[in-house]
C-alpha positions as CSV (number, residue, x, y, z in Angstrom):
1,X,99.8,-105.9,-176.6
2,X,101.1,-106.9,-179.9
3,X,104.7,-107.6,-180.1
4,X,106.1,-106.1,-183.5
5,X,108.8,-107.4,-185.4
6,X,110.8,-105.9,-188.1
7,X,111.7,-108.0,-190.9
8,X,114.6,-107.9,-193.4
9,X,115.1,-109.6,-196.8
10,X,118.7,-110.0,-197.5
11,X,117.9,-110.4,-201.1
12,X,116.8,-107.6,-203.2
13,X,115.5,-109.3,-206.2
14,X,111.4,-109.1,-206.1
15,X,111.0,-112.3,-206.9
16,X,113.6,-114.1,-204.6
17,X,113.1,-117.6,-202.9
18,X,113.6,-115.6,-199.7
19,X,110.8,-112.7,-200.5
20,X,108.7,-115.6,-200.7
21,X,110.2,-117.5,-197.5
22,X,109.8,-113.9,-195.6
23,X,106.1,-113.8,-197.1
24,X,105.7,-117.5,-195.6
25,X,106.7,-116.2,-192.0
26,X,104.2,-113.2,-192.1
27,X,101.3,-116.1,-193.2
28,X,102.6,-118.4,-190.2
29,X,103.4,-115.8,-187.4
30,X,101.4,-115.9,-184.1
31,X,98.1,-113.8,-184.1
32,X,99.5,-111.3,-181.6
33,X,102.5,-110.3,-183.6
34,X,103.0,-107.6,-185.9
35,X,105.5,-107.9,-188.8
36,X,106.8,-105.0,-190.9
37,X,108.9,-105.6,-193.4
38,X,111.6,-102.9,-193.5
39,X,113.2,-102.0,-197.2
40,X,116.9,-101.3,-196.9
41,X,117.5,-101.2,-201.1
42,X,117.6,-97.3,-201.4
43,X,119.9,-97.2,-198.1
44,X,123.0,-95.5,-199.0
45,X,126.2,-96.9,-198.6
46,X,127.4,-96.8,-194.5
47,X,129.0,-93.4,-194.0
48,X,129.9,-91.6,-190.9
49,X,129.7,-88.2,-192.8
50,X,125.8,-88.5,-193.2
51,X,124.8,-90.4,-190.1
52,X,126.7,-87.2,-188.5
53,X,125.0,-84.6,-190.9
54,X,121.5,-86.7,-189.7
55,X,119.4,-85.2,-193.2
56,X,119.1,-88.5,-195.0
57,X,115.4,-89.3,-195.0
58,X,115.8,-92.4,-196.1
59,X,118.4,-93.5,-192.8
60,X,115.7,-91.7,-190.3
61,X,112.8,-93.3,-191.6
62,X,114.7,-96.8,-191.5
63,X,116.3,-96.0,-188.4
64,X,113.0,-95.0,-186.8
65,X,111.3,-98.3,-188.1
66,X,113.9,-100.4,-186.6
67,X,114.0,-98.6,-183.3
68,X,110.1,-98.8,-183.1
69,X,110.4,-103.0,-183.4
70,X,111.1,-105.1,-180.1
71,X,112.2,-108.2,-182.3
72,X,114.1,-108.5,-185.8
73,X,113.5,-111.3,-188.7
74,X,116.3,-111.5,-190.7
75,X,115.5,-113.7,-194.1
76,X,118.8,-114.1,-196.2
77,X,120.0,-115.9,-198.7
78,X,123.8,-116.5,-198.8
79,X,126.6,-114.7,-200.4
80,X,130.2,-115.8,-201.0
81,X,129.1,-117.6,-198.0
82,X,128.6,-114.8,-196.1
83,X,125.7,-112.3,-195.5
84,X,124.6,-110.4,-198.6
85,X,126.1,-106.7,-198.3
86,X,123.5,-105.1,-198.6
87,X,121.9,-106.6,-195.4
88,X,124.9,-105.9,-193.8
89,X,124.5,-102.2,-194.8
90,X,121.3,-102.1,-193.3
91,X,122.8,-103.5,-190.1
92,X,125.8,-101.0,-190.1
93,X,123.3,-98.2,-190.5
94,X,121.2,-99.6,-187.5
95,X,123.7,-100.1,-185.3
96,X,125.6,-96.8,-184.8
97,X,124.9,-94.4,-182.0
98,X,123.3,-92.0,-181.2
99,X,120.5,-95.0,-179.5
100,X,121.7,-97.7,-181.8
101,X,117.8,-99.0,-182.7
102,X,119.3,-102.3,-183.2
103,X,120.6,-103.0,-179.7
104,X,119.4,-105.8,-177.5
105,X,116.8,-107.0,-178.7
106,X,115.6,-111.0,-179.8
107,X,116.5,-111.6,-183.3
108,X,116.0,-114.7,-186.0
109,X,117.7,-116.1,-189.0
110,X,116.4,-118.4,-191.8
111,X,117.3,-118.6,-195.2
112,X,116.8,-120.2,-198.3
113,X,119.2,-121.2,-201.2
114,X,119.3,-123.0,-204.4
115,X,121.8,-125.3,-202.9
116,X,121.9,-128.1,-200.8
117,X,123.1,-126.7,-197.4
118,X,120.8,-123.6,-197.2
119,X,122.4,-120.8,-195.9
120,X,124.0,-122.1,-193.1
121,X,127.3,-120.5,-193.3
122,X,125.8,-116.9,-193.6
123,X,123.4,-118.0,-190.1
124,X,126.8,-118.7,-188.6
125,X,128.4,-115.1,-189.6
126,X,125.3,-113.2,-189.0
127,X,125.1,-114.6,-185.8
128,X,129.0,-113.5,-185.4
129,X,127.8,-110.0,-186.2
130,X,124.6,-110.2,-183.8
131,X,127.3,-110.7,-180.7
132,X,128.5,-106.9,-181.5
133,X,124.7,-105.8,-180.8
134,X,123.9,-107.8,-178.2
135,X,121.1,-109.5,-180.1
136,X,119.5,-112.4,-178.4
137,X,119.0,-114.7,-181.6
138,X,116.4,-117.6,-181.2
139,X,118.6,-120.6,-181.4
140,X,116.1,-123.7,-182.3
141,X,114.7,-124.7,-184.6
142,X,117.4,-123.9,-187.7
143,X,115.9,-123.0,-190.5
144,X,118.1,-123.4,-193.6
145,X,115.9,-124.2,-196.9
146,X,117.9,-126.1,-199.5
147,X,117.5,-126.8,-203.0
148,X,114.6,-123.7,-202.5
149,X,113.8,-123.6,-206.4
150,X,112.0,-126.7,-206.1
151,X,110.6,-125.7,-202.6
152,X,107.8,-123.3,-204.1
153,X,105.1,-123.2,-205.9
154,X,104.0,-121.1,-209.3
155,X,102.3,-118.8,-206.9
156,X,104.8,-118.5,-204.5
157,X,104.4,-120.4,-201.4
158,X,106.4,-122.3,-199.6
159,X,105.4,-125.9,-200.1
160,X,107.8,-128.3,-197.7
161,X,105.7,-129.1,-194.9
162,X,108.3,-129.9,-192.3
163,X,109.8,-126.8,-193.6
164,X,106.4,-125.0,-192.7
165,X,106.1,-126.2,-189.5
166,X,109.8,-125.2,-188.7
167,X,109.0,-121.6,-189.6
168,X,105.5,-121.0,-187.8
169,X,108.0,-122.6,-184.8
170,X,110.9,-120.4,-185.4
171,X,108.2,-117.4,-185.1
172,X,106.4,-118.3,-182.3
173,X,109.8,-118.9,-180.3
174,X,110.8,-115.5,-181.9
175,X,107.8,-114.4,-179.8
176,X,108.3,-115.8,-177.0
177,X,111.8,-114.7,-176.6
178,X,110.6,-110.8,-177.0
179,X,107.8,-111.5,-174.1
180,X,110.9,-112.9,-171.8
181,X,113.5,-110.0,-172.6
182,X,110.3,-107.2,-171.6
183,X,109.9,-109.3,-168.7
């Protein structure tokens, strides 16, 4: 049985170190995982008046992918050194009842930046905001890519090695820890 993940890039730009860093963990996941990458740019701001009035297309269909996923990847740069708002959006829209979708379940951070400490500070918040949901986040290894502009090539990939192999082990571990929480 496959164990499917939902993935999230905190950045929005197309062309974002982190895009590339989320493309880098679909290349580098385990053969029996699944990633979908789930789009929260046309999410609407967080309000209480449409998650009651339950029309919005665009919240059911994001809702309904996150619910469907047993795991999370979240792939984030840092903001303000914080987590981006729209990320945060996507987790306020996922985490609101009725069945919050985004309850309980394994989770993992990585991130990449342009300066030297990666995105260590936003790991730390999101991981503050993960406690609210009860999500399990994989703790080892940290992945926190600094300096990331000089971390990719002109095609894209991710080109640090030890950075590689931390990310095909953050995934597997990622697996892992969905097997034991279904156990």
């Amino acid at each position: 049985m496959p164990i499917r993940i939902a993935a999230f890039c905190g950045s929005l730009r197309k062309d974002s170190a982190n895009r590339k860093l989320l493309n880098t963990c679909i290349e580098l996941k385990p053969a029996d995982m699944i990633v979908e990458v789930v789009e929260i740019r046309d999410l609407p701001l967080f309000d209480q008046d449409i998650m009651d009035a339950g029309t919005n297309a665009v919240v059911k269909t994001f809702r309904d992918k996150v619910a469907a996923a047993e795991g999370f990847l979240f792939v984030t740069p840092e903001y303000n050194y914080s987590v981006p708002g729209a990320l945060k959006n996507a987790i306020d829209w996922a985490s609101r009842p009725p069945n919050p979708p985004m309850f309980a379940k394994a989770a993992a951070i990585l991130g990449a930046s342009p300066g030297p400490v990666g995105t260590a500070r936003m790991q730390y918040h999101l991981r503050q905001v993960g406690v609210f949901l009860d999500l399990r986040f994989v703790n080892k290894p940290e992945v926190m890519v600094g300096m990331a502009p000089s971390k990719f090539d002109a095609a894209g990939r991710f080109t640090d090695e030890t950075g590689r192999g931390l990310v095909k082990d953050l995934m597997a571990n990622l697996g892992a820890l969905v097997v034991k929480l279904k156990a």
